[in-house]
N, C-alpha and C positions, 0 to 999 in steps of 0.2 A: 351758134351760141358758144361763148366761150364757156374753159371749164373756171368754175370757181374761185378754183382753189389758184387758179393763176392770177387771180387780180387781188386776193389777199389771205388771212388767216383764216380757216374755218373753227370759232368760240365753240356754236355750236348747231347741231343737224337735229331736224325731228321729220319723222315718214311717217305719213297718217296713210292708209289703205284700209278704203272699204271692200270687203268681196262681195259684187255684184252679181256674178256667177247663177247664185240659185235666184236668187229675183228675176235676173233674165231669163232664166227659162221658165219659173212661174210664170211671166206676165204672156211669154210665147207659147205656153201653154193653155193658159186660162185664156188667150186670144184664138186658138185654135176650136177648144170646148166650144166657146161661145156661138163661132160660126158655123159648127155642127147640127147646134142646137138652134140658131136661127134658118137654116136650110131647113130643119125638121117640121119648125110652124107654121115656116111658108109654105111647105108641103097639105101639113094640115090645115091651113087657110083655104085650099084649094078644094077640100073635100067637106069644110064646114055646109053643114046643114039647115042652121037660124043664123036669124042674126045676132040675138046675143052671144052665140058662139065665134063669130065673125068680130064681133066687137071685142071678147077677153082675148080673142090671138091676134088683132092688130095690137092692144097692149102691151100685148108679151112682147109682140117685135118690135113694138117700139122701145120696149123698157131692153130687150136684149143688144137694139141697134145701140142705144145710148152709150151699154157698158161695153159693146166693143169699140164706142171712140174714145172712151175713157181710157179703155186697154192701151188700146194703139196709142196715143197721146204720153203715156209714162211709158211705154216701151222708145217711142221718139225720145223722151227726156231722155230717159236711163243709155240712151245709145249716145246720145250727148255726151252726157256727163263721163262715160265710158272713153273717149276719144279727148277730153279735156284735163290738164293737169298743171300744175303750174310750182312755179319755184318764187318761195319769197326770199330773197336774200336783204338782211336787216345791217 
C-alpha cells in the first residue's frame, strides 16, 4: 500500500479506536466460568437420583451449552474485528 501522503494533500485525518482489551478477556473468561460449570452438572447428572432431577440438569446444560456458543460466537466476532481495519481516503 502506498503512503498517503504521496499521492496527495492530507485536508484532513480522524482515528477512531475502540479498546477491546477488557471485552476480550471478559468474553475469555465468562467462556472459561462457563465450561466449569457445565463439567460440574454433567458431573452431577451422573449422580442424579429422580427424574425430575435429571430433567432440571439436562436444562441447565442445555441452557449452559447455548451460552457457551453464544460466548464463543462474539469472542470469534471480536477476534475478527480485532485483525480488521481500514482506511477511508475521501
Amino acid at each position: 500500500m502506498h503512503n498517503p501522503e504521496s499521492i496527495g494533500k492530507i485536508v484532513s485525518k480522524t482515528v477512531h479506536v475502540d479498546d477491546v482489551i477488557k471485552h476480550y478477556y471478559d468474553l475469555e473468561t465468562d467462556m472459561k466460568t462457563k465450561r466449569i460449570h457445565l463439567n460440574r452438572y454433567q458431573a452431577y447428572l451422573q449422580k442424579a437420583s429422580s427424574t425430575d432431577e435429571l430433567l432440571k440438569l439436562e436444562r441447565t446444560i442445555n441452557d449452559v451449552t447455548g451460552e457457551i456458543a453464544k460466548l464463543e460466537s462474539d469472542f470469534r466476532d471480536l477476534k475478527n474485528l480485532i485483525s480488521y481495519s481500514t482506511l477511508d481516503i475521501i
